[in-house]
NUDOGU-283781 format. One record per atom (N, C-alpha, C, O): y, z, x; atom name; residue in three letters; residue number from 1. Coordinates in Angstrom, 3 decimals, padded with zeros to 6 digits. Example, Ala and Ser with C-alpha at 12.3 -4.5 7.8 and 13.67 -1.06 7.14 Angstrom:
BEGIN
- v, w, u, atome, residu, num
- -005.690, 007.800, 013.190, N, Ala, 1
- -004.500, 007.800, 012.300, CA, Ala, 1
- -003.300, 007.800, 013.200, C, Ala, 1
- -003.319, 008.465, 014.236, O, Ala, 1
- -002.250, 007.080, 012.850, N, Ser, 2
- -001.060, 007.140, 013.670, CA, Ser, 2
- 000.030, 007.870, 012.900, C, Ser, 2
- 001.138, 008.039, 013.409, O, Ser, 2
//
This chain:
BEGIN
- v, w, u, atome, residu, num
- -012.305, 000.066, -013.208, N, Unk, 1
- -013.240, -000.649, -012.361, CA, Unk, 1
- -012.569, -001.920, -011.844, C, Unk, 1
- -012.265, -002.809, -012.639, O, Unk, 1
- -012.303, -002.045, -010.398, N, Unk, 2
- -011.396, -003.186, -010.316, CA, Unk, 2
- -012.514, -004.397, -009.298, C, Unk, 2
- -012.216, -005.363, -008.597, O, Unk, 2
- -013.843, -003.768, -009.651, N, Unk, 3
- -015.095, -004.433, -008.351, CA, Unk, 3
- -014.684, -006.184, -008.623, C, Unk, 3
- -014.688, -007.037, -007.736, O, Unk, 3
- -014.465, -006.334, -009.568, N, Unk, 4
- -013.881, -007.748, -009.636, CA, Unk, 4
- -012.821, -008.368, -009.634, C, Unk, 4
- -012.716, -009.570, -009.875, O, Unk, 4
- -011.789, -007.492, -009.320, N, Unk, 5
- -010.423, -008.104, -008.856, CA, Unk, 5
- -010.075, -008.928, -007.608, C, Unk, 5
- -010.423, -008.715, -006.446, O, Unk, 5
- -009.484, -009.694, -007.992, N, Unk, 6
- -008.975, -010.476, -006.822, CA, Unk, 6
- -007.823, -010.066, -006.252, C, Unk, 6
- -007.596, -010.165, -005.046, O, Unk, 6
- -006.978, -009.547, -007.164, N, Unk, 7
- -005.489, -009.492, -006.820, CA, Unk, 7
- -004.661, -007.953, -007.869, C, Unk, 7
- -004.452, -008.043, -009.079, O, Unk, 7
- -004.431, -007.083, -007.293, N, Unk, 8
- -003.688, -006.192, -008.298, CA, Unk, 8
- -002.275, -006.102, -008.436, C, Unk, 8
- -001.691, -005.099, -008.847, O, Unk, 8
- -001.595, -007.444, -007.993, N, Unk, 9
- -000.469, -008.534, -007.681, CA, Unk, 9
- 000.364, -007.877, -009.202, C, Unk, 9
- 000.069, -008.157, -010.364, O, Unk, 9
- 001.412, -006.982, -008.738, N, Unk, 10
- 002.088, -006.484, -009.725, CA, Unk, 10
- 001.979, -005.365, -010.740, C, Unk, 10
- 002.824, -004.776, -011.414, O, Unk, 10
- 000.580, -005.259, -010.623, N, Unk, 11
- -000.177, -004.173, -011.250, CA, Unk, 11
- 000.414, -003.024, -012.493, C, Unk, 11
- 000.516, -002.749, -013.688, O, Unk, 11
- 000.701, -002.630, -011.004, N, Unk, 12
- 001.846, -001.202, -011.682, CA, Unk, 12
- 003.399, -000.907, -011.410, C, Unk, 12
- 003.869, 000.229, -011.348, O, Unk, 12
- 004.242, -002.283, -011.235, N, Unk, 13
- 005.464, -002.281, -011.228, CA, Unk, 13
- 006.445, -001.913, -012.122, C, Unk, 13
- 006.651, -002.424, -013.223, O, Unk, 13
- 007.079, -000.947, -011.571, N, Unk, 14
- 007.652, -000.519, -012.456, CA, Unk, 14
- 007.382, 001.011, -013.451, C, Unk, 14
- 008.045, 001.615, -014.295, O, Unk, 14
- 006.261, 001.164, -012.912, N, Unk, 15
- 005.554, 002.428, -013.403, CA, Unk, 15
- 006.897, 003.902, -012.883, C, Unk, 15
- 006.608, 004.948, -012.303, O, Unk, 15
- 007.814, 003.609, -013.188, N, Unk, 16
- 008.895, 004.988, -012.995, CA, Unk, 16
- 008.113, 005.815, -013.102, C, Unk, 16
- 007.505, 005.638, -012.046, O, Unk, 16
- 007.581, 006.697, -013.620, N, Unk, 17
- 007.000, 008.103, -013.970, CA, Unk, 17
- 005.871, 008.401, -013.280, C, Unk, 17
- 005.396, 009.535, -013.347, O, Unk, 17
- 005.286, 007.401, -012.513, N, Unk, 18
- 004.229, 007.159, -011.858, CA, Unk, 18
- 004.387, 008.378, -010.370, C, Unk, 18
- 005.164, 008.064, -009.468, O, Unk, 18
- 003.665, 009.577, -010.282, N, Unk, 19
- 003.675, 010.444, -009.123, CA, Unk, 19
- 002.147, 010.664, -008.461, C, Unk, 19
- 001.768, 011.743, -008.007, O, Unk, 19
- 001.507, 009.688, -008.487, N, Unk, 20
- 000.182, 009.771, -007.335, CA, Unk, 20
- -000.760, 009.106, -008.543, C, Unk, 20
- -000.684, 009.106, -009.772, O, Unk, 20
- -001.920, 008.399, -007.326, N, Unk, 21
- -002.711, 007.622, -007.941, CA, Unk, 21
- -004.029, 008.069, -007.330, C, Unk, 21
- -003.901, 008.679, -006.268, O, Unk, 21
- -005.167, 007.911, -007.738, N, Unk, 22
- -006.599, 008.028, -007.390, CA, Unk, 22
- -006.799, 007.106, -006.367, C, Unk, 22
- -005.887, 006.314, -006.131, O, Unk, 22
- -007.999, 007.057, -005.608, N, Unk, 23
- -008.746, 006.367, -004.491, CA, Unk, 23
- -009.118, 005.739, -005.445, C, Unk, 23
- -009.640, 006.216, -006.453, O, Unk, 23
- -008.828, 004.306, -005.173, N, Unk, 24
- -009.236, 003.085, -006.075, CA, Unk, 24
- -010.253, 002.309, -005.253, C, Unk, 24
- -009.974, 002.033, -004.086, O, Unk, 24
- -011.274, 001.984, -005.719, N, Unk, 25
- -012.604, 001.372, -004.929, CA, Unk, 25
- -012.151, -000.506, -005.517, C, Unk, 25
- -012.358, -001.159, -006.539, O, Unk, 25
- -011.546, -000.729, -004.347, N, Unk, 26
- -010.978, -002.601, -004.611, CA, Unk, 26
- -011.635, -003.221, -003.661, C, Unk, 26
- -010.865, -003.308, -002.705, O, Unk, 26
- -012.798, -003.769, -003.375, N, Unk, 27
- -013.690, -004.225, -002.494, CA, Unk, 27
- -012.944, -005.842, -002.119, C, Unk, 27
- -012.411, -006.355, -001.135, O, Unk, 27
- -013.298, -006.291, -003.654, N, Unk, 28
- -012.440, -008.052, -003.365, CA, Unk, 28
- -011.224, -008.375, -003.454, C, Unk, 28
- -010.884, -009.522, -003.165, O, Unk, 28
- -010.195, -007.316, -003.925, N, Unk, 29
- -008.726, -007.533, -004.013, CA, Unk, 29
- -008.354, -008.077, -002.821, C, Unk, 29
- -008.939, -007.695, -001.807, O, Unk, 29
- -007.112, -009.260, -002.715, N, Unk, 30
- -006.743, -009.631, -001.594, CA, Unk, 30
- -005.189, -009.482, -001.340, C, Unk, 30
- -004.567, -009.539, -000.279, O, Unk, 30
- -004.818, -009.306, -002.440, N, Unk, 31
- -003.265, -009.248, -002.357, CA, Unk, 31
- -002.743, -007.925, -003.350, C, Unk, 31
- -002.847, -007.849, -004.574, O, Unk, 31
- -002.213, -007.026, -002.505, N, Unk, 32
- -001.152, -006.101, -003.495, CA, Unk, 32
- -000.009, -005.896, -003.339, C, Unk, 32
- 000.603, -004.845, -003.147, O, Unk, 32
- 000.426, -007.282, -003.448, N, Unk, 33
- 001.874, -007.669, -003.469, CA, Unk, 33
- 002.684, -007.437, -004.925, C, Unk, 33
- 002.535, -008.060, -005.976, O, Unk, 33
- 003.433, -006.517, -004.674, N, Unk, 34
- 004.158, -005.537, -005.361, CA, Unk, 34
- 003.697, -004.926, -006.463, C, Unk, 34
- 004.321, -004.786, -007.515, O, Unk, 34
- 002.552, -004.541, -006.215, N, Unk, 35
- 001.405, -003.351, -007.106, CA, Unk, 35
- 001.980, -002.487, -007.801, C, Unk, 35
- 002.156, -002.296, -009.004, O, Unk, 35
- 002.404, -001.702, -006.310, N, Unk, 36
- 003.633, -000.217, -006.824, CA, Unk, 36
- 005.078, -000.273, -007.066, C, Unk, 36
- 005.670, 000.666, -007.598, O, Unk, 36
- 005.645, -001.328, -006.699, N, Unk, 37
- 007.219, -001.585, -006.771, CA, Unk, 37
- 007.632, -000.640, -007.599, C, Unk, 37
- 006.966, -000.177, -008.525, O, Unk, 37
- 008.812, -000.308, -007.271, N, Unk, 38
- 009.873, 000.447, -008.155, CA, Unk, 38
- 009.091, 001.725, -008.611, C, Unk, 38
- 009.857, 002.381, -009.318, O, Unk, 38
- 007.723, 002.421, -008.480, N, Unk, 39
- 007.203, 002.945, -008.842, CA, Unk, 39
- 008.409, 004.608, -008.264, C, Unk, 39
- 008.120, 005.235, -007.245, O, Unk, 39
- 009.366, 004.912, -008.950, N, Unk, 40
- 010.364, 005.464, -007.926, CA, Unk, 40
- 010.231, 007.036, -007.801, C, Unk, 40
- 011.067, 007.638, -007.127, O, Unk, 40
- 008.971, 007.876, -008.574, N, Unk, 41
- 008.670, 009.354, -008.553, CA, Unk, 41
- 006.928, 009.306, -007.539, C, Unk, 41
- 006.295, 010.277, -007.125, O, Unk, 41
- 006.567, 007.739, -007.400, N, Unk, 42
- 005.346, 008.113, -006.130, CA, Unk, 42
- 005.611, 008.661, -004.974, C, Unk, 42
- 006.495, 008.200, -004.253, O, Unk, 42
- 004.780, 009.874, -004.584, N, Unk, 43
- 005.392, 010.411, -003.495, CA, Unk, 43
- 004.333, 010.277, -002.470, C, Unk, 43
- 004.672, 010.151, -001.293, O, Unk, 43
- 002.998, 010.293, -002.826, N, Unk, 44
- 002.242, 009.887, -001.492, CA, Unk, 44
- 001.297, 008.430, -001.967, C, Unk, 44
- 001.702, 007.765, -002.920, O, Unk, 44
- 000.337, 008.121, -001.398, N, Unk, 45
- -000.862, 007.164, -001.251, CA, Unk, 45
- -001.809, 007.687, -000.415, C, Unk, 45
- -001.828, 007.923, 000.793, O, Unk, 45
- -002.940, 007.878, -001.713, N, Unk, 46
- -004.336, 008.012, -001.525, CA, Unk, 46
- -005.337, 006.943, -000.127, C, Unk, 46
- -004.928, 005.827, 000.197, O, Unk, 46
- -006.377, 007.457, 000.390, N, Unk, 47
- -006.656, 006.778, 001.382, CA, Unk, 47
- -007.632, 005.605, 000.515, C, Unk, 47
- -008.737, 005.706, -000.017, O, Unk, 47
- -006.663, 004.463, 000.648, N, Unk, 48
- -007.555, 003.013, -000.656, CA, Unk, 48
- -008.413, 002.350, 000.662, C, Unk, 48
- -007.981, 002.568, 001.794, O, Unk, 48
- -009.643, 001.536, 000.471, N, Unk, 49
- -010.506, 000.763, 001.455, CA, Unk, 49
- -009.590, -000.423, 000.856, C, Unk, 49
- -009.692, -000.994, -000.230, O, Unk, 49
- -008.697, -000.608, 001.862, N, Unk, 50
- -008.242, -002.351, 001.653, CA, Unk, 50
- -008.228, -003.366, 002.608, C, Unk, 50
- -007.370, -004.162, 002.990, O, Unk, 50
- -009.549, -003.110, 002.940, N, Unk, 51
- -010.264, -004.206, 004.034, CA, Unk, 51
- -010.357, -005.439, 003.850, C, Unk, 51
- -010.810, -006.126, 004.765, O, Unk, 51
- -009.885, -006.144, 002.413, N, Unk, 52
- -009.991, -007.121, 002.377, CA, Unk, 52
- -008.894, -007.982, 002.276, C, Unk, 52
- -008.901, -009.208, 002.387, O, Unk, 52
- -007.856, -007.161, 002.034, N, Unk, 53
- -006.154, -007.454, 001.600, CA, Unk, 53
- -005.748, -007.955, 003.031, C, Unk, 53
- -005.839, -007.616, 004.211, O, Unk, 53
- -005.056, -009.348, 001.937, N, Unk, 54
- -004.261, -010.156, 003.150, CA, Unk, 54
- -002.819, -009.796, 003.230, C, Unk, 54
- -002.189, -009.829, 004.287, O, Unk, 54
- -002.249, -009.406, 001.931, N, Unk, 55
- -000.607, -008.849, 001.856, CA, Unk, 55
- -000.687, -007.746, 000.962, C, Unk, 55
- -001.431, -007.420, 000.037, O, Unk, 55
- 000.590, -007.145, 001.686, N, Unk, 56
- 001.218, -005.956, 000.896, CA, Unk, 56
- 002.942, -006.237, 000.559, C, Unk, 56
- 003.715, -005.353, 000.191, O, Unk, 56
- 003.257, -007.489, 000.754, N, Unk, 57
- 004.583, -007.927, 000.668, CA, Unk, 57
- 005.014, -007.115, -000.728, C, Unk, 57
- 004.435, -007.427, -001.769, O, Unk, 57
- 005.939, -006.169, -000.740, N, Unk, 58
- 006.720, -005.260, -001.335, CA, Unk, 58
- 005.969, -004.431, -002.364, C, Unk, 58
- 006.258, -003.870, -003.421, O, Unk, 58
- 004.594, -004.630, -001.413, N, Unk, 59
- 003.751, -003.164, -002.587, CA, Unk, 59
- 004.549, -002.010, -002.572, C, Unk, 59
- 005.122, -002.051, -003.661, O, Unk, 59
- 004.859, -001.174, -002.078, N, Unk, 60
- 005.606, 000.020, -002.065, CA, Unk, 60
- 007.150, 000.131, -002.319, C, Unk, 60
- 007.692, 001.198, -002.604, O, Unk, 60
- 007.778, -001.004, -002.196, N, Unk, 61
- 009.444, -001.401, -002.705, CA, Unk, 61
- 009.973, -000.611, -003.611, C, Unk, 61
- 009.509, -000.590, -004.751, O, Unk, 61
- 010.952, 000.104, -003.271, N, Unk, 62
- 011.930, 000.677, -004.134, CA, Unk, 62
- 011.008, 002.286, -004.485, C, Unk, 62
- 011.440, 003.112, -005.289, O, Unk, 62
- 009.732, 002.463, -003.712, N, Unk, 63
- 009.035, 003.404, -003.845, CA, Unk, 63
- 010.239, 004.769, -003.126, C, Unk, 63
- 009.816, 005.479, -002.213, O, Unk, 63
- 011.414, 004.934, -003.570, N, Unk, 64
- 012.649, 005.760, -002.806, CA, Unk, 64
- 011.769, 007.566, -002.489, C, Unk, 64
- 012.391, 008.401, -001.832, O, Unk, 64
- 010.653, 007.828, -002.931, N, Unk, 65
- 010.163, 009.156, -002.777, CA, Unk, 65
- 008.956, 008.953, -002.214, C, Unk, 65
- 008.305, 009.984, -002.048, O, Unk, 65
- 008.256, 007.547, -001.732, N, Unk, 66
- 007.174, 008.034, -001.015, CA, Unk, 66
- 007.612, 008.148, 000.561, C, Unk, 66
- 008.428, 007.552, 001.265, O, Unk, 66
- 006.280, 009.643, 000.854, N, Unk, 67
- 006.874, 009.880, 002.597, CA, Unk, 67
- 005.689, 010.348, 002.732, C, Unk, 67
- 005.764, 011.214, 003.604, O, Unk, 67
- 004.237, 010.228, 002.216, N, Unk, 68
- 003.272, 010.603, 002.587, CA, Unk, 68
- 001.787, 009.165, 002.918, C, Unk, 68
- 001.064, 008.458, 002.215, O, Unk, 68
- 001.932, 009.314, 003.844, N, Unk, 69
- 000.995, 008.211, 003.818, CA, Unk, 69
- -000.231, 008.137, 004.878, C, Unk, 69
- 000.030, 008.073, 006.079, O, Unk, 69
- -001.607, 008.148, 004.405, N, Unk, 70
- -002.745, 008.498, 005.372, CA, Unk, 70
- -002.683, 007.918, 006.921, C, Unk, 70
- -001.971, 006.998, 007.323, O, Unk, 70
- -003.672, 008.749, 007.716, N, Unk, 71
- -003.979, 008.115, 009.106, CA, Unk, 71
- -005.062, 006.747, 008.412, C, Unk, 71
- -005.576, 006.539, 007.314, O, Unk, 71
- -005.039, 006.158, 009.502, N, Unk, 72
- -005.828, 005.258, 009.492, CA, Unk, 72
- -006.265, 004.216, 007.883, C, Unk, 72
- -007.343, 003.634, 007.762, O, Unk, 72
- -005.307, 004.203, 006.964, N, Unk, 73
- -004.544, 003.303, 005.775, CA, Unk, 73
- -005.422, 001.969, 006.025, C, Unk, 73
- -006.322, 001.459, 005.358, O, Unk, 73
- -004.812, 001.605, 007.238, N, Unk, 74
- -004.747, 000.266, 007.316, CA, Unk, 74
- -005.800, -000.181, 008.508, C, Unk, 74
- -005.638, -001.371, 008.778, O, Unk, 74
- -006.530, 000.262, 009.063, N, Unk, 75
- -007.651, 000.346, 010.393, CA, Unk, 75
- -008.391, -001.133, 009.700, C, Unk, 75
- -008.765, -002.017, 010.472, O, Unk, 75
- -008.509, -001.247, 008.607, N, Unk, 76
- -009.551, -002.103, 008.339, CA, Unk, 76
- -009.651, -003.618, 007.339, C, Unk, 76
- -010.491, -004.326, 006.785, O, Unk, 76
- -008.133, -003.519, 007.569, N, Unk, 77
- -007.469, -004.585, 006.729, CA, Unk, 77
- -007.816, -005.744, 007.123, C, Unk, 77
- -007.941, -005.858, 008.342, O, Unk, 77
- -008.051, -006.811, 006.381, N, Unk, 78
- -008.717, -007.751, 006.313, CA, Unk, 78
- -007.083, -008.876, 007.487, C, Unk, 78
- -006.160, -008.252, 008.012, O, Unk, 78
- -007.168, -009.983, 007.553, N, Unk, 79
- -006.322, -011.063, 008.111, CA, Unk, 79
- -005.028, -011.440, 007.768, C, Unk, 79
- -004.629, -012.168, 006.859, O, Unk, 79
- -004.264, -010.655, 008.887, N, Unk, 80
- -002.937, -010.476, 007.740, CA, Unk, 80
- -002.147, -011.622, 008.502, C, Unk, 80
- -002.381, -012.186, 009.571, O, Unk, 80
- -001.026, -011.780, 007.478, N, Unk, 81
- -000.124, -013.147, 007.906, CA, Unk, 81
- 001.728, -011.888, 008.486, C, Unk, 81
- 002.202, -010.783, 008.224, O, Unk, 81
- 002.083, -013.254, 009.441, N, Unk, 82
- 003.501, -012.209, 009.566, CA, Unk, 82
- 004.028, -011.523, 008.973, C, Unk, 82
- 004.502, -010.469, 009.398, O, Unk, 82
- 004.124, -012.102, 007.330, N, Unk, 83
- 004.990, -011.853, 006.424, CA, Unk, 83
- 003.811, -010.542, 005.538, C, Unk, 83
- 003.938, -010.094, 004.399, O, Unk, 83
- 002.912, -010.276, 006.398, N, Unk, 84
- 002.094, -009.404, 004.890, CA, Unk, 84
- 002.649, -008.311, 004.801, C, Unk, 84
- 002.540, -007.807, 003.683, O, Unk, 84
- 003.098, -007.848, 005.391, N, Unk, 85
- 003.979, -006.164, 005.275, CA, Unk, 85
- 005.528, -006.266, 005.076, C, Unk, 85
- 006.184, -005.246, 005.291, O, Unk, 85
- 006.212, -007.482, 004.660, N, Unk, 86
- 007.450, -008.109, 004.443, CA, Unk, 86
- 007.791, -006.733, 003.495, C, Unk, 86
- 006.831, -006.216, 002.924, O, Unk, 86
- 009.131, -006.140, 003.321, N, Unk, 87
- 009.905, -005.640, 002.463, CA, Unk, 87
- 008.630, -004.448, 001.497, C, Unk, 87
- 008.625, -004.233, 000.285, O, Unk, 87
- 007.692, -003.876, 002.546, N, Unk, 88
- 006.436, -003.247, 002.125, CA, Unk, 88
- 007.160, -001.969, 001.558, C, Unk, 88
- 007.270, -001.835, 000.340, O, Unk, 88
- 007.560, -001.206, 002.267, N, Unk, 89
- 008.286, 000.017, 001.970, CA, Unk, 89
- 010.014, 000.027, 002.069, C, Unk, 89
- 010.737, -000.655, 002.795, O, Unk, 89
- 010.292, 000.822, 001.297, N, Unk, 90
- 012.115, 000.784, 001.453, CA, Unk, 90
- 012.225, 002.617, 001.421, C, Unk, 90
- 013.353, 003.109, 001.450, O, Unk, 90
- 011.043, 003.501, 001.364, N, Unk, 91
- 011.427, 005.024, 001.653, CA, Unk, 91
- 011.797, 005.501, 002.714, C, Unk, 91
- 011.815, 004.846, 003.756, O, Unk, 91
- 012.182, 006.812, 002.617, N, Unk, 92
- 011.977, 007.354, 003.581, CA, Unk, 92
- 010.909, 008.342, 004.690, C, Unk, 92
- 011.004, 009.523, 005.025, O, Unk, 92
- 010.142, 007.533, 004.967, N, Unk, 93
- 009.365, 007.861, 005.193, CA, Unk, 93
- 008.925, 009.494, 006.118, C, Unk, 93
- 009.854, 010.228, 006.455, O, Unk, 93
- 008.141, 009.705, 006.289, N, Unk, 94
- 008.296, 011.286, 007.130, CA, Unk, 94
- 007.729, 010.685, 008.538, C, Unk, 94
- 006.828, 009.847, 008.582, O, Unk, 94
- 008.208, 011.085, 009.376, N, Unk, 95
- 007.681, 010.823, 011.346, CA, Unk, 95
- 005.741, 010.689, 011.365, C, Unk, 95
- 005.053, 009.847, 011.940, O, Unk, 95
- 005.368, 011.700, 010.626, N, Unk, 96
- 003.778, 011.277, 010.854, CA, Unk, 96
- 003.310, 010.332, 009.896, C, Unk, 96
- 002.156, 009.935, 010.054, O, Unk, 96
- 004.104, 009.800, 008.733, N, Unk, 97
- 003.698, 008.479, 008.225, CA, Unk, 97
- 003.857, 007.348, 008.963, C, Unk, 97
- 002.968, 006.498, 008.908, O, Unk, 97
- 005.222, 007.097, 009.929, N, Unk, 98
- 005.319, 006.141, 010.421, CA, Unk, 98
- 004.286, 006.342, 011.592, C, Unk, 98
- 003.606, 005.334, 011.788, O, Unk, 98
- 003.991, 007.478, 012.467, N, Unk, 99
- 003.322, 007.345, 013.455, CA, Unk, 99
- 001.834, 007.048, 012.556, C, Unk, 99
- 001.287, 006.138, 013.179, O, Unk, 99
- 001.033, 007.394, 011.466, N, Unk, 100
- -000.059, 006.893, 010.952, CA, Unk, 100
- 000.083, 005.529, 010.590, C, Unk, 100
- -000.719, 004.708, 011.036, O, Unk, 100
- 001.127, 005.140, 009.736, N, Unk, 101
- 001.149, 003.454, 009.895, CA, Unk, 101
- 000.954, 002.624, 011.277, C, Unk, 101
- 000.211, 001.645, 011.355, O, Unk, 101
- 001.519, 003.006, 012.078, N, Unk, 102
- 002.008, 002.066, 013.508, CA, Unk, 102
- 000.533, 002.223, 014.240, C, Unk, 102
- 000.191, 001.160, 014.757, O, Unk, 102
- -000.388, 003.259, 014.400, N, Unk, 103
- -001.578, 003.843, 014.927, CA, Unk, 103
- -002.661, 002.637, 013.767, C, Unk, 103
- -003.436, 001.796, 014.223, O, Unk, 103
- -002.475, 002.822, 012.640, N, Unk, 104
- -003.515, 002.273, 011.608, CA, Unk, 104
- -003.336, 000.804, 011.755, C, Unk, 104
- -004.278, 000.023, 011.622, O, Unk, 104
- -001.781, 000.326, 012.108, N, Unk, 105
- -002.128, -000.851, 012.592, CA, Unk, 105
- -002.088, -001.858, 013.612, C, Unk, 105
- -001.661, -003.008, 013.719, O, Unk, 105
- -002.757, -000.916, 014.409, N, Unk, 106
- -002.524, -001.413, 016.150, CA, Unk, 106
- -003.728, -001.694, 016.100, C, Unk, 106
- -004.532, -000.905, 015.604, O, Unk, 106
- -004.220, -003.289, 016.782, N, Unk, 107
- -004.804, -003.624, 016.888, CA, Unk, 107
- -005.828, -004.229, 017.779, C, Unk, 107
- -006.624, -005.158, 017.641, O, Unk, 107
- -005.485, -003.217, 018.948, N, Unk, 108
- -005.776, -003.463, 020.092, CA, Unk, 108
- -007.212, -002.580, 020.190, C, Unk, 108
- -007.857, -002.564, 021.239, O, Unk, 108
//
């Protein structure tokens, strides 16, 4: 139950063995700055409501096997700063992740 989190700021760094996670209901989290780091057998991400998150600065880092990642992720993200997607991912990602990232966060 994370209805009272502010921050899952490191969370699960480092979780090596770590290969997919549940839809996590984080209403007040604001930062998941490096949540998943190094997490290096995650291969996709579940569609999370992180409407309220201001950074993802190296949530996904060193994530070397994720390449799956939802449409519309990020449609509803709360006020992000330049730096909130800083050093976010280092995979390789697959062509319709990047085209779902770049779509999820266009903001026009």
């Amino acid at each position: 139950d994370f209805s009272a989190a502010e921050t899952v700021k490191n969370a699960w760094y480092g979780c090596e063995e770590l290969t997919s996670f549940p839809a996590i209901d984080m209403p007040n989290v604001t930062t998941c700055e490096g949540a998943w780091t190094n997490c290096k057998k995650l291969t996709s991400i579940p569609f999370v409501d992180f409407s309220k998150v201001t950074t993802f600065r190296t949530a996904w880092s060193g994530c070397n096997l994720l390449t799956d990642i939802p449409p519309n992720l990020f449609d509803t993200t709360g006020a992000l700063s330049g730096s909130a997607f800083q050093l976010t991912f280092s995979g390789p990602l697959t062509v319709s992740s990047v085209q779902n990232l770049l779509v999820s966060l266009d903001t026009e």
